[in-house]
Residue, then its C-alpha position, 0 to 999 in steps of 0.5 A: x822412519x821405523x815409527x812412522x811405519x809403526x803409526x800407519x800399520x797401527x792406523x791401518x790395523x784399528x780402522x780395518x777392524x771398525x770397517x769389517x766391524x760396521x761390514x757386518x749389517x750390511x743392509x743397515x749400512x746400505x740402508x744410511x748409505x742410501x738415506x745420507x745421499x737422499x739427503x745431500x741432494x735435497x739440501x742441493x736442490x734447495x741451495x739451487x732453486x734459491x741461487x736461480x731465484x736470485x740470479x746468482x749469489x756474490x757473482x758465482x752462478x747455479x752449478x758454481x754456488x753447488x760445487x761449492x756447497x759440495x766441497x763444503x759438504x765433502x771436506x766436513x764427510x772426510x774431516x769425521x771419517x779420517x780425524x773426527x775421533x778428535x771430538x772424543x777429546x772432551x768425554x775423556x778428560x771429562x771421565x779422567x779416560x784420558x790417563x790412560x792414552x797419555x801412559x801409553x809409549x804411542x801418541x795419546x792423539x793418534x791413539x784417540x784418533x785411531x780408536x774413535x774416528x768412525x772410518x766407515x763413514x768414508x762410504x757416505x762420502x761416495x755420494x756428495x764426491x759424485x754430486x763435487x765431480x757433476x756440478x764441476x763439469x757443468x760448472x766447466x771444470x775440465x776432466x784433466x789429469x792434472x785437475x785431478x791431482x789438484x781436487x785431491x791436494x785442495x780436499x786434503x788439504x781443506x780436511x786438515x784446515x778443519x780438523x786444526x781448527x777443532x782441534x784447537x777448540x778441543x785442546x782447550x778442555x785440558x783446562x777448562x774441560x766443558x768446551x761443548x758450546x763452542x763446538x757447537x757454534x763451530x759445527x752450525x758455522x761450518x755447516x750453515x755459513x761455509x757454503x756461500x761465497x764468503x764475500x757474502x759476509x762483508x768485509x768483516x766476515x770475510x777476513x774472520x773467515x781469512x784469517x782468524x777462523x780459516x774456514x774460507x780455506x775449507x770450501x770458499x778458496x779451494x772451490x774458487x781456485x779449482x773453478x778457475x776463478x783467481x780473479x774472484x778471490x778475496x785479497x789476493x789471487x795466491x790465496x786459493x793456490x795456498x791453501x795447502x801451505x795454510x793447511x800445514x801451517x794450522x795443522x802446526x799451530x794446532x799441534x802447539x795448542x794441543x801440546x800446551x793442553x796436554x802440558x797442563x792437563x790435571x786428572x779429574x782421578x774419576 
């Protein structure tokens, strides 16, 4: 218990800082703020004319097809905002940095983390939250208590998906270092192809999203379960229910590839 306190005042103490540190332009950072809302809502308008164009899209219709493009948008704002320090991973071992997180008493992972997660970016995310929260209500999500605390579970649980997937992209720089191309097919995956119903893919598509690639679990499922559309959900009406199970499960199986990264991690002694 002591250690995890110790984790969290540390977490705490580092992500303050780089706040208070982006605080100090404050037009500058009202300025983006402003800039990154401007932009979502132009690529949501986009997404609606085509949606309305083509009378729905796999069953779902305008204002569902907008929430799940948000939630997509959302989950991505807040995987770079509280975990996004994880893509420092491949310039570390690159330069031979990572020496010196891995002689450290702390977790070389929380460290790169803390250190490198641009927790300031949290602020962006205010604008597509709005966005989630309005297309839901005209799509016909009730504002309960109890859907409430269910939007903040699936989101959390939807950022964890994301970030144990990259996470066991990154852990593969141990050894084979230049891992840059395959986070760049992951990034244009989860930007350009989460946020369509994934029944769109095929049968094919759909189970790599599923099972092999759980990025379903980062949008597609969350989004259906929340709309309340159980019936819609690919293999099995559970599946939305479980993404929070799923989560832990890839954050476990991540953690696993990271740990066998690290086992076999040689210096470049740069």
């Amino acid at each position: 218990m002591d250690k995890i306190k110790l984790y969290i005042r540390n977490y705490l103490l580092i992500l303050n800082l780089q706040v208070r540190s982006r605080m100090a332009f404050r037009g500058n950072f009202y300025i983006f703020l402003v800039g990154v809302l401007l932009k979502e809502l132009a690529m949501l308008v986009m997404l609606v004319v085509i949606v309305q164009r083509f009378d729905g899209l796999a069953g779902w219709g305008m204002w569902e097809i907008a929430f799940l493009y948000s939630i997509a948008t959302f989950t991505m704002r807040n995987y770079e905002s509280f975990a996004g320090g994880v893509r420092e991973v491949i310039s570390l071992v690159k330069t031979g940095e990572m020496d010196a997180y891995l002689l450290t008493p702390l977790s070389p992972l929380f460290l790169i983390n803390a250190r490198h997660t641009r927790i300031w970016r949290m602020y962006y995310n205010i604008g597509i939250l709005a966005v989630a929260i309005f297309c839901g209500w005209q799509a016909g999500i009730a504002f309960t208590m109890g859907n409430a605390i269910r939007f903040v579970v699936m989101m959390l649980s939807a950022m964890l998906v994301v970030y144990a997937i990259y996470l066991i992209v990154f852990s593969f720089a141990f050894r084979v270092v230049e891992v840059n191309s395959a986070v760049g097919i992951l990034d244009d995956i989860t930007r350009n192809y989460m946020i369509y119903p994934i029944s769109i893919y095929g049968a094919v598509g759909s189970f790599l999203f599923t099972f092999i690639l759980p990025l379903g679990f980062a949008a597609y499922y969350p989004s259906a379960y929340l709309l309340g559309r159980t019936e819609d959900i690919l293999y099995h009406p559970l599946l939305g229910v479980l993404t929070p199970v799923i989560a832990l499960l890839w954050l476990g199986i991540a953690h696993i590839f990271w740990r066998f990264g690290v086992r076999r991690y040689e210096s470049t002694g740069s």
